[in-house]
N, C-alpha and C positions, 0 to 999 in steps of 0.2 A: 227084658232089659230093665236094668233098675232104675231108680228115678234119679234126676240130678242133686245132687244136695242144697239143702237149703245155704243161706249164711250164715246161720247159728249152726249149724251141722260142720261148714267148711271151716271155722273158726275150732270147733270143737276138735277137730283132727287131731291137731299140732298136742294137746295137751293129754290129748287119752295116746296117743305116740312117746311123750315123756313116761308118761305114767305107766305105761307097759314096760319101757327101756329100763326105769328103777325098780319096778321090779324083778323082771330078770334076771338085771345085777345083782339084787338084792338075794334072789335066791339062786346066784353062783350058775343059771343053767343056760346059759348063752354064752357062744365063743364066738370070737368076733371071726369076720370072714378074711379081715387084713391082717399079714403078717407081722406089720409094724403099725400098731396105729396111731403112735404118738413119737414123733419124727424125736431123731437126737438134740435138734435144737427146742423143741416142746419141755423135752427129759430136762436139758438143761438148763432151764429158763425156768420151771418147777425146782429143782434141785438149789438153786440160788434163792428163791425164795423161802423155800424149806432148812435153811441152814440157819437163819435165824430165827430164834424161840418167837418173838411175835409175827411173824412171816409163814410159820408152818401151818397157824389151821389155816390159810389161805392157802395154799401149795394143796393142803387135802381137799378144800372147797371145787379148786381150778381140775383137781386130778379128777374129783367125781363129773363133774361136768362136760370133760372130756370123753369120759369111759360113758354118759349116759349120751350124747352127741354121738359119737363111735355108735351105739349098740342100736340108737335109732335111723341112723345111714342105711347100718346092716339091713334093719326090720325094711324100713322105704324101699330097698334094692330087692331082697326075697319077693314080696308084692307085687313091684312091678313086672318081675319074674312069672309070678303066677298068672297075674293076667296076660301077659303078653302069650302063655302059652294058650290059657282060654280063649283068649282072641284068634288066636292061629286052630284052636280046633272050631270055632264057630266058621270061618271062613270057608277051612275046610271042608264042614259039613256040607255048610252052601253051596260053595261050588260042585261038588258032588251032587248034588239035586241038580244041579243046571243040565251040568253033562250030560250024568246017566239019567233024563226025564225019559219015558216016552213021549211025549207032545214036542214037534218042532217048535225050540225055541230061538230066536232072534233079538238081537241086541243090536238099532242101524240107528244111522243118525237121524236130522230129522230132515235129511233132505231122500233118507231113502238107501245109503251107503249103508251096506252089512258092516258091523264091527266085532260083530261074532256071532258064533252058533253050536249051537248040542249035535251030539252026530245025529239024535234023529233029524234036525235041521236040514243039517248034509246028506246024510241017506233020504231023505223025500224031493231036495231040489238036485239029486245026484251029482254034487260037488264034493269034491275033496273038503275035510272040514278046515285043513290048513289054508285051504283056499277059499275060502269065502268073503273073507273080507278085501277080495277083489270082484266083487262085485255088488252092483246097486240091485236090492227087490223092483227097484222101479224098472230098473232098465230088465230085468224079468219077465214081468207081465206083461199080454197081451196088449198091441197097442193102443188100444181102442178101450184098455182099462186104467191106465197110465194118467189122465187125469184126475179118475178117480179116486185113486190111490195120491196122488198127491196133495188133494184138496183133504183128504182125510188125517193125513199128515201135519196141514196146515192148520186142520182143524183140534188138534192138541196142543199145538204150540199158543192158539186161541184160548185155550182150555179145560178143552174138553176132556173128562174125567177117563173116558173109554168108545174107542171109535171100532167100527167093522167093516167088511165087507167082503162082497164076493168076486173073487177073482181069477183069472184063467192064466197059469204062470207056469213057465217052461223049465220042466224037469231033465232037460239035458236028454240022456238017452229015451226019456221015456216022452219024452215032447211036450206037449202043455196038454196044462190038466186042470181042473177047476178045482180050487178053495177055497177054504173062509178064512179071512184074516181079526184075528183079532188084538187091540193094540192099545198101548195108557202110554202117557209120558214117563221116563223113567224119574228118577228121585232128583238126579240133576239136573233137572229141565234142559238139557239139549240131547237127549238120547230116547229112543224107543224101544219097549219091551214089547214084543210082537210072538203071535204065536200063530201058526198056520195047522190048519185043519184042510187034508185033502176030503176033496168031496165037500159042496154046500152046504150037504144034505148034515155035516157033519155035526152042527150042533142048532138046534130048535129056534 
């Protein structure tokens, strides 16, 4: 990710934008994206000034200004264009990792409510993946684990960088089974990135 611009960077925009737009113009190889870009009343509000001999270098002054205003519209619109579409394949990409991971992953609030999940999520707690965010991990696990898991929980919102634990949670057809939980608060501090490992034994 690039860095943010300084102030002397964001100031500097505006003027390497002009100075791109005249040149352009100046070498004829930009066409604007607008079919009309200087409305009838523009045309004729230039044309009245342009009709008298001291009036007309000001009618070309207004005309170039217009046409370099126009060409830097253009330029701003293509850009954000471009990024918008880079934004949309980084997303993409992203979410593609989430999904197709192997590792069950989990996105619940921080009381324990699934907000979502990767099919291997669903394929290991044998729920429909459309279905999951009808239900809490808490209400999952073993009763007798249920505290613990929720002080762990409590214990992010606290602050903790990355919490664990081992726990015995009901996979539906396949009945409860022991795993390891491991969990960080997500970026906007009321969500949790959670990833379950069947079997204890699963990571050292």
């Amino acid at each position: 990710m690039s860095a943010p611009f300084s102030p002397d960077a964001r100031l500097a925009v505006p003027k390497q934008l002009r100075l791109r737009a005249e040149q352009l113009l100046k070498g004829n190889s930009i066409q604007s994206s607008m079919s009309s870009p200087l409305s009838p009343d523009v045309l004729a509000f230039l044309y009245q000034i342009a009709s008298s001999p001291e009036g007309s270098s000001d009618a070309l002054k207004l005309l170039h200004e217009f046409q370099v205003h126009q060409v830097e519209l253009d330029l701003q619109f293509k850009q954000l264009e471009t990024n918008e579409q880079e934004l949309n394949k980084i997303v993409t990409y992203y979410r593609s990792l989430f999904a197709l991971a192997p590792a069950a992953y989990l996105v619940t609030s921080l009381s324990g409510q699934i907000i979502e999940g990767n099919k291997a999520a669903a394929d290991l707690l044998g729920i429909d993946q459309l279905a999951l965010d009808d239900f809490s991990i808490v209400n999952l696990v073993d009763i007798q684990a249920k505290p613990q898991l929720q002080q762990q929980l409590q214990t992010l919102l606290e602050g903790a960088v990355r919490v664990q634990c081992e726990l015995i949670v009901n996979c539906q057809q396949r009945g409860m089974q022991p795993m390891l939980m491991v969990a960080n608060l997500g970026l906007d501090g009321a969500s949790v990135q959670m990833v379950l490992f069947e079997g204890v034994s699963a990571i050292a």
